[in-house]
VEXTORBA-633519 format. One record per atom (N, C-alpha, C): z negated, x negated, y. Coordinates in steps of 0.1 Angstrom, whole numbers, padded with zeros to 4 digits, always signed. Atoms other than C-alpha are relative to their C-alpha. Layout:
BEGIN
ZXY...
! end
This chain:
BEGIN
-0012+0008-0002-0097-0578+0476+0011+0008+0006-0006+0000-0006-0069-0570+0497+0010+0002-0010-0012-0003+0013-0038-0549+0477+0012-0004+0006-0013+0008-0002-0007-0566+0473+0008+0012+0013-0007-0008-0008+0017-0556+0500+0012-0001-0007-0014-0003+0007+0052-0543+0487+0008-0011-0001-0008+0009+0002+0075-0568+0476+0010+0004-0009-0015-0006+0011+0097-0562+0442-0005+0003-0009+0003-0009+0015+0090-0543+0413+0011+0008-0003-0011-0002+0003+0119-0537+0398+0010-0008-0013-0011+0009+0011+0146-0544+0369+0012-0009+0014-0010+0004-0008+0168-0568+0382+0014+0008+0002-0008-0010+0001+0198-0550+0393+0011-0002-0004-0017+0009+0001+0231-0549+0376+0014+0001+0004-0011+0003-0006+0263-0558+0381+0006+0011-0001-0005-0010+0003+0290-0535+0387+0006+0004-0018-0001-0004+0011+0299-0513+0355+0012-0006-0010-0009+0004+0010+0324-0531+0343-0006-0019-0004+0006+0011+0009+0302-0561+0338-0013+0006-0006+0012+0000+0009+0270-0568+0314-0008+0004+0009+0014-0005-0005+0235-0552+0325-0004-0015+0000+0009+0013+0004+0213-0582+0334-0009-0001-0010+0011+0000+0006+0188-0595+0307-0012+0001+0006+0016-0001-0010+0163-0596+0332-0010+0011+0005+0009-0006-0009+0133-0578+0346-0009-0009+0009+0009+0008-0006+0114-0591+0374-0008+0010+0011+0010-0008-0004+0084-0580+0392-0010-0011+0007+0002+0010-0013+0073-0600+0427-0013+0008+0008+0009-0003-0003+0043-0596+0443-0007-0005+0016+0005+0009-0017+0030-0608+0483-0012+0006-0002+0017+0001+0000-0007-0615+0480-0004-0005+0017+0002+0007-0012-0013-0622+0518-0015-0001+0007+0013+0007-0009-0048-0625+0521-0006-0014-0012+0001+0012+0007-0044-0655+0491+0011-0007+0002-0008+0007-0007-0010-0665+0510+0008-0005-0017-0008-0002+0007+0006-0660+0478+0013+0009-0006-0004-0009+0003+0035-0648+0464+0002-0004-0018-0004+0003+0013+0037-0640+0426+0011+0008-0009-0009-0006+0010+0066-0632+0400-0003-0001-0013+0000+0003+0016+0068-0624+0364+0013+0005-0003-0016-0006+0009+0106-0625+0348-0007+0001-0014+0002-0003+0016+0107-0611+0316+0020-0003-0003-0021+0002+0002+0145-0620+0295-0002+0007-0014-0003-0010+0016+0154-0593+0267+0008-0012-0005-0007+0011+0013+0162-0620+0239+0011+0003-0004-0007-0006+0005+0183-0600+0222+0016+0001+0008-0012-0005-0012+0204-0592+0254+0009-0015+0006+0004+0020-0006+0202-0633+0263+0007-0002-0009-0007+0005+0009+0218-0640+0228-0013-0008-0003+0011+0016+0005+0184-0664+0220-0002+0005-0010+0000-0004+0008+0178-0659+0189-0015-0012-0008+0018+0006+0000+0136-0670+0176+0002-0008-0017+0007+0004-0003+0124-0689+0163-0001-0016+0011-0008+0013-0005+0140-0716+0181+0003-0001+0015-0007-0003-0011+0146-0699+0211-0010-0001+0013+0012+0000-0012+0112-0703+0234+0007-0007+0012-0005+0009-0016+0125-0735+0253+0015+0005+0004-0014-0004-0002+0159-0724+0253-0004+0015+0017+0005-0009-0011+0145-0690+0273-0006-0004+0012+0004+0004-0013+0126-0708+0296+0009-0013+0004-0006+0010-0005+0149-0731+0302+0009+0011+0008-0010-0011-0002+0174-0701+0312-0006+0006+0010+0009-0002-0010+0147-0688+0333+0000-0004+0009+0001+0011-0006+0143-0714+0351+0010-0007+0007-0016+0000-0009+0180-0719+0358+0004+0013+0010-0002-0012-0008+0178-0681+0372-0006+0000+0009+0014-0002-0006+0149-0685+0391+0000+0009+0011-0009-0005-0012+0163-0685+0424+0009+0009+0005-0009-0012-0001+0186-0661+0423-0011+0016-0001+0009-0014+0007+0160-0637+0406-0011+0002+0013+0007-0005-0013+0137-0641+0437+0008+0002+0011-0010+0001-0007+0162-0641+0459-0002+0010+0011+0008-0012-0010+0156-0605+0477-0012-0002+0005+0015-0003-0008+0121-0608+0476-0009-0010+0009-0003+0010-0009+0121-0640+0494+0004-0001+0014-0008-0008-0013+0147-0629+0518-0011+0004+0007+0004-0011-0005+0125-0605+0525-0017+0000+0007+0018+0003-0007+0091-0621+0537+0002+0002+0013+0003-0001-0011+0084-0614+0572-0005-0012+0008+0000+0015-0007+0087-0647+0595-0010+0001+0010+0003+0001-0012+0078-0637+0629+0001+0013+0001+0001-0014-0006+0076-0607+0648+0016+0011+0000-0008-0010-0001+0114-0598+0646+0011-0008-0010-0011+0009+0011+0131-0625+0614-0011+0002-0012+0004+0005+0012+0124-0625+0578+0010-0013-0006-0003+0009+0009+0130-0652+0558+0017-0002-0003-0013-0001-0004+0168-0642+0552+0007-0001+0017-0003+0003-0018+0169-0637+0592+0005-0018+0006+0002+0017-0004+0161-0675+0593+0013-0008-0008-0016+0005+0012+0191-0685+0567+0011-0004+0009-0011-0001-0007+0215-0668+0586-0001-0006+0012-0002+0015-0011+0206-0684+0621-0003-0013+0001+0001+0014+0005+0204-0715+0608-0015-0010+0005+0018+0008-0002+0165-0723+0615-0002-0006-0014+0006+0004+0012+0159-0725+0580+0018-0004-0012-0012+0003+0005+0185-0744+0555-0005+0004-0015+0004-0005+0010+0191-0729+0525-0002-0006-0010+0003+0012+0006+0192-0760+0505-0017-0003-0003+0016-0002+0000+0151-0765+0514-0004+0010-0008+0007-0011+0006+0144-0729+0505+0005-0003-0017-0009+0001+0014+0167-0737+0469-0011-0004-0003+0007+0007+0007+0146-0765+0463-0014+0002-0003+0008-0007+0000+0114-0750+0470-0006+0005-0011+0005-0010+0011+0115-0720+0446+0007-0008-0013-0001+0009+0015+0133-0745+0418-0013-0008-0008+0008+0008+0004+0103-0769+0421-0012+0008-0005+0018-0004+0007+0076-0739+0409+0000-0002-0017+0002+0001+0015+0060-0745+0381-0009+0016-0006+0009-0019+0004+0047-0715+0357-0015-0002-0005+0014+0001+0002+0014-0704+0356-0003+0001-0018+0002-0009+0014+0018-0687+0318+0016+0005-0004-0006-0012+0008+0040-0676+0296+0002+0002-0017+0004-0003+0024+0043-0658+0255+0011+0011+0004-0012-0008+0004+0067-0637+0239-0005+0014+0000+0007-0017-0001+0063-0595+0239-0011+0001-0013+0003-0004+0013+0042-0584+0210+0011+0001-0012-0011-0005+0009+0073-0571+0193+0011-0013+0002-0015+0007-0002+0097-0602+0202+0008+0003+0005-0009-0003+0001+0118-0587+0216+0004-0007+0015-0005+0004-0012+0113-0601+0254-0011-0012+0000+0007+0013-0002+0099-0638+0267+0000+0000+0018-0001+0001-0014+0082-0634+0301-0006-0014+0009+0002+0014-0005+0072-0665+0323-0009+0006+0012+0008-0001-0009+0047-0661+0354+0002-0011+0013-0005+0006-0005+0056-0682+0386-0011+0000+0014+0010-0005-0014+0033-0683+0420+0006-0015+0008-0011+0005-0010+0048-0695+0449-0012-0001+0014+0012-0002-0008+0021-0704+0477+0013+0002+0016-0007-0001-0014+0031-0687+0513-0002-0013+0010+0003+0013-0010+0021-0719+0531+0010-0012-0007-0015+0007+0005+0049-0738+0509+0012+0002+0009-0009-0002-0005+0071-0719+0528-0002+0001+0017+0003+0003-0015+0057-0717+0561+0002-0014+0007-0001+0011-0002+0057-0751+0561+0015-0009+0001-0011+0001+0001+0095-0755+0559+0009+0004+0014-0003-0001-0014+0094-0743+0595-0010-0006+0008+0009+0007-0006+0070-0764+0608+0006-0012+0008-0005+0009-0004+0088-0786+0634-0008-0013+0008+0002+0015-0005+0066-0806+0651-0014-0006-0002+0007+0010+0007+0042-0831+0646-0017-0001+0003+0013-0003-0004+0011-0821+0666-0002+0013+0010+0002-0015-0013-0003-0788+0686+0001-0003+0011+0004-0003-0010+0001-0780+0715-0010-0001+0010+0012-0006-0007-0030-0778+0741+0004+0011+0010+0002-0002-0005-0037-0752+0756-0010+0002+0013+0009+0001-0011-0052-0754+0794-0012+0006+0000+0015-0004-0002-0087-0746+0805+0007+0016+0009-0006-0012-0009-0081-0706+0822-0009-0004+0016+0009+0000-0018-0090-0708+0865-0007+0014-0004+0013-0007+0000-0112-0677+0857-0009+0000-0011+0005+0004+0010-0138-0674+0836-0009+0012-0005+0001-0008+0005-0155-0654+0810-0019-0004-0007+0010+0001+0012-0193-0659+0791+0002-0005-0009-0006+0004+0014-0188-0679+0760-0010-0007-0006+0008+0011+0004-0206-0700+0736+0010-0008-0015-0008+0001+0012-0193-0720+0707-0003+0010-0011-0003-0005+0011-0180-0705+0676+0008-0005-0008-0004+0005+0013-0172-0714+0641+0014+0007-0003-0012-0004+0002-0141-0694+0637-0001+0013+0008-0007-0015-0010-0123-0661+0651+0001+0009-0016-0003-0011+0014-0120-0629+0630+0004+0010+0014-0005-0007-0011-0100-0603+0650+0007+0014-0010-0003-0011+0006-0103-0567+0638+0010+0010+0007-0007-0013-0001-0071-0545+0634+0005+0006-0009-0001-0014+0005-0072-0519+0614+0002+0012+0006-0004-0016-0007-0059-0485+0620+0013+0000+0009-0015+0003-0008-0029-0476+0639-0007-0002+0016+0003+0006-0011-0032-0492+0673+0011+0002+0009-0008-0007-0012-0011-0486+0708+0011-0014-0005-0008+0010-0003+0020-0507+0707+0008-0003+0012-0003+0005-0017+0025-0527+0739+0015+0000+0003-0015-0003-0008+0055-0513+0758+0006+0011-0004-0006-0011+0005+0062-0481+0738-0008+0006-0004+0012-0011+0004+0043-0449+0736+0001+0005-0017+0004-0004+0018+0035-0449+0697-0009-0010-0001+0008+0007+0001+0011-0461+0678+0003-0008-0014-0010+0004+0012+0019-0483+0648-0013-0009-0011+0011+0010+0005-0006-0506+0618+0006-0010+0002-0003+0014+0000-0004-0543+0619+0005-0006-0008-0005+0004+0016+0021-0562+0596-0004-0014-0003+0002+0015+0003+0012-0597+0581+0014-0007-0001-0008+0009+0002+0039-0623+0584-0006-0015+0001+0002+0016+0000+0040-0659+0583-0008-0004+0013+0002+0006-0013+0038-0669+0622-0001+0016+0010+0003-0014-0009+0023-0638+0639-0009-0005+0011+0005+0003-0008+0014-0645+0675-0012+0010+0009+0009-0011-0011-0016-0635+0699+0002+0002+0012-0005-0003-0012-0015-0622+0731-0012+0007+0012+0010-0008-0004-0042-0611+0758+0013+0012+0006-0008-0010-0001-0033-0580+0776+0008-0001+0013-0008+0009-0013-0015-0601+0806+0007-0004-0007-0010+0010+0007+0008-0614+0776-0001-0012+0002+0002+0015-0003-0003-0648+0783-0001-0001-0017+0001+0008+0012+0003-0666+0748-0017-0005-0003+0014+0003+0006-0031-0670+0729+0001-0010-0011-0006+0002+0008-0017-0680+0697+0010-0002-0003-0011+0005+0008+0015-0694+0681+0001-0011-0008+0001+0010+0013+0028-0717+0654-0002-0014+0004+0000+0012-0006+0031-0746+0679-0013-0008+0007+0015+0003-0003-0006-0742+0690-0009-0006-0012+0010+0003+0010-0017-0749+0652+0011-0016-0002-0003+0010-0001-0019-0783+0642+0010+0002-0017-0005+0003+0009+0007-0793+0614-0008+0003-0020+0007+0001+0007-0018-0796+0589-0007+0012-0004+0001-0012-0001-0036-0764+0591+0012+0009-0009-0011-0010+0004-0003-0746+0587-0003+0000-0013-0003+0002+0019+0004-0764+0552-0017+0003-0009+0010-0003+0010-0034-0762+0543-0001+0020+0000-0002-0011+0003-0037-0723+0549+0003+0012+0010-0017-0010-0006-0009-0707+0570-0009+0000+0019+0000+0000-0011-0012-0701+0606-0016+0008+0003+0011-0004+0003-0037-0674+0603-0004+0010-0015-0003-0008+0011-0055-0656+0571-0004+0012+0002-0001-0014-0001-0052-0620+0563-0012+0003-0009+0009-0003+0009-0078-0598+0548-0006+0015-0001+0004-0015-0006-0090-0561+0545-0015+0001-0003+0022+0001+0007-0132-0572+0533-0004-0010+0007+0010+0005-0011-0154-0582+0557-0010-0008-0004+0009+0011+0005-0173-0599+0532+0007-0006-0009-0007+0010+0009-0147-0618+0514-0006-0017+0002+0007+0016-0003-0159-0654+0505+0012-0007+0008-0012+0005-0008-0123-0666+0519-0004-0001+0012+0009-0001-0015-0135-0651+0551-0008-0014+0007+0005+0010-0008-0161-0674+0557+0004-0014-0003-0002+0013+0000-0148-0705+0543+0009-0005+0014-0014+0001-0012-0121-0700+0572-0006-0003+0009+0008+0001-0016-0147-0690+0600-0011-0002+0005+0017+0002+0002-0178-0699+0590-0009+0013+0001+0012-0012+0000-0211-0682+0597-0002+0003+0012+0005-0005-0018-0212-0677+0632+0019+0002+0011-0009+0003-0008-0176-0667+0643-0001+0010+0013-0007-0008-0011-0163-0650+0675+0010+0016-0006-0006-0014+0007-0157-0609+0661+0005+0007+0012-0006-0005-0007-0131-0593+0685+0005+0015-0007-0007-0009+0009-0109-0563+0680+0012+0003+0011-0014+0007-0008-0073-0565+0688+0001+0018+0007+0001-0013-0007-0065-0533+0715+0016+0003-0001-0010-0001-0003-0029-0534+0706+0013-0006-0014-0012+0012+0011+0003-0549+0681+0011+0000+0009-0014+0003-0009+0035-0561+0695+0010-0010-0007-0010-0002+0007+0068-0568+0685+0008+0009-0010-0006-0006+0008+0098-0557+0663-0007+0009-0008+0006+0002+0011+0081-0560+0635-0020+0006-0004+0014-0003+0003+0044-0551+0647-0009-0011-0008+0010+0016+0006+0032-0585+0632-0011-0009+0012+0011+0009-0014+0019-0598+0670-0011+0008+0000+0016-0009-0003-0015-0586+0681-0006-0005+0017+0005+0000-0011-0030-0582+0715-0015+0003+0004+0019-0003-0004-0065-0586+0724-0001+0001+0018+0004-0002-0014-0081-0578+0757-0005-0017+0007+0001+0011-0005-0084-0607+0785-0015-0005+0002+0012+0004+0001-0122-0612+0782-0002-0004-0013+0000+0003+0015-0121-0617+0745+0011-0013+0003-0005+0009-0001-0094-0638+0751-0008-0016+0010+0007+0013-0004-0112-0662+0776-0016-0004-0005+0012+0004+0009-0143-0663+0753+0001-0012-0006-0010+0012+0011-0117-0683+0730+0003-0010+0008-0008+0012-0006-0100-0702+0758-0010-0009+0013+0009+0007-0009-0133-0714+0783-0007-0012-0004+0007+0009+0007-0148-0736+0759+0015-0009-0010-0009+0002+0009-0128-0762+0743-0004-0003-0015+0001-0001+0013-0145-0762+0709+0006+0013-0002-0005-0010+0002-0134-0730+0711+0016+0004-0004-0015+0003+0003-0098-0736+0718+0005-0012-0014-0002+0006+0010-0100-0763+0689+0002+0010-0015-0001-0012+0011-0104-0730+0666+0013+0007+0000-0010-0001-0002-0073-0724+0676+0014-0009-0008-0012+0015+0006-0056-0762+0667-0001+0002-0019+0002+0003+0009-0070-0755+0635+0001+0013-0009-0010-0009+0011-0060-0724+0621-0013+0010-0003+0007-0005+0004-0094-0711+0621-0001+0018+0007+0000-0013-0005-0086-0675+0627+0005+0010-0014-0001-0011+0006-0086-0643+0606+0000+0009-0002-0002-0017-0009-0071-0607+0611-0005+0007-0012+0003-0006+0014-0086-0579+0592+0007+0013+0001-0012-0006+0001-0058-0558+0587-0001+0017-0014-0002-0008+0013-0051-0526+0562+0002-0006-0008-0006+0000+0017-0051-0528+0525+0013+0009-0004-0016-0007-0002-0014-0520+0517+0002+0000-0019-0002+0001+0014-0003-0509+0479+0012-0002-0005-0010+0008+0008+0018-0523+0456+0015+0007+0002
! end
């Protein structure tokens, strides 16, 4: 399985010193080859004023009114596109903040119990990344893209898998950099001709499991549910953007995908999967 990529692990932070410490701890987690993200707040009782035996719902009700604020950073902080996170999107008014509010209000908890000792009551929260992908999802059906005027060898295939691992050349600047997972990460042959984006996948797709999925195991069962048993195995020659989230394959790999239109339908459908580094917590 594929280690969480960095997110938040951390006491919540407090206020300046002339106010209270927060009761809180929270500890956020980006699962992106399960297109989840997961939190666990914990609330010092003691520090809360709750006072037990009485105090369960009271605490998670308290919780529950913080929620949003308590994820707040680590939310911000998801990776959109090749050059906006999640905060990015706030501020230029793509995304309304209102949506994202209600969003992370409406999760429900997976678990929660009191410390051994009583002294703290933590709650468990999971937040699916396709929840939020979906919050930018403007229109109503994909794209097509055209048949290419040259052509390449192809045959059908059941999905795409597009190996990049390792640090790889990044197009337009002499370095080499790994690949980052975000939300809407686009492909690219090496003529930059658009392969991939969010407007090529059908609506549906998106919300069932994101644009494309991440993974660093070649034999994950996810894998094949995505691309079946007979996909199309490339390997990307490149990353691109800000952010290092795009990927560039070569123009013969690329018209493998784009000569056939069952091919290109693996496309409308989301059926694609990068196999990326394992990143630690």
């Amino acid at each position: 399985m594929m280690p969480a990529a960095p997110a938040s692990t951390r006491p919540s932070p407090a206020s300046e010193s002339s106010l209270p410490a927060s009761p809180y701890t929270t500890s956020a987690t980006l699962r992106w080859d399960e297109m989840i993200l997961t939190a666990r707040v914990s609330l010092d009782l003691r520090a809360a004023g709750i006072r037990l035996p009485s105090g369960r719902s009271e605490a998670e009700n308290r919780i529950e009114r913080d929620l949003p604020g308590l994820l707040q950073d680590t939310v911000f902080g998801i990776p959109v596109d090749s050059y906006r996170t999640v905060g990015d999107t706030l501020a230029d008014g793509t995304l309304s903040i209102n949506d994202l509010l209600s969003l992370i209000q409406s999760l429900s908890r997976r678990e929660s119990s009191f410390s051994p000792d009583f002294r703290s009551f933590s709650a468990l929260y999971e937040l699916p990344l396709t929840d939020i992908a979906s919050l930018y999802v403007r229109h109503s059906r994909p794209y097509d893209l055209a048949a290419p005027l040259d052509y390449a060898p192809s045959r059908p295939y059941s999905g795409i898998v597009i190996y990049a691992k390792g640090d790889l050349p990044v197009r337009g600047e002499h370095v080499q950099a790994r690949a980052v997972p975000c939300l809407f990460p686009r492909i690219f042959d090496e003529r930059m001709n658009t392969i991939l984006e969010r407007n090529l996948v059908s609506p549906e797709a998106i919300r069932r499991w994101g644009l494309v999925g991440y993974t660093d195991d070649l034999e994950a069962a996810a894998l094949e549910e995505r691309t079946g048993d007979n996909p199309l195995r490339i390997a990307a020659s490149g990353v691109f953007g800000t952010s290092r989230t795009d990927l560039v394959i070569s123009r013969e790999d690329a018209l493998r995908i784009l000569v056939l239109p069952e091919n290109r339908a693996l496309l409308r459908e989301g059926r694609v999967v990068v196999v990326i580094d394992g990143r630690t917590p």
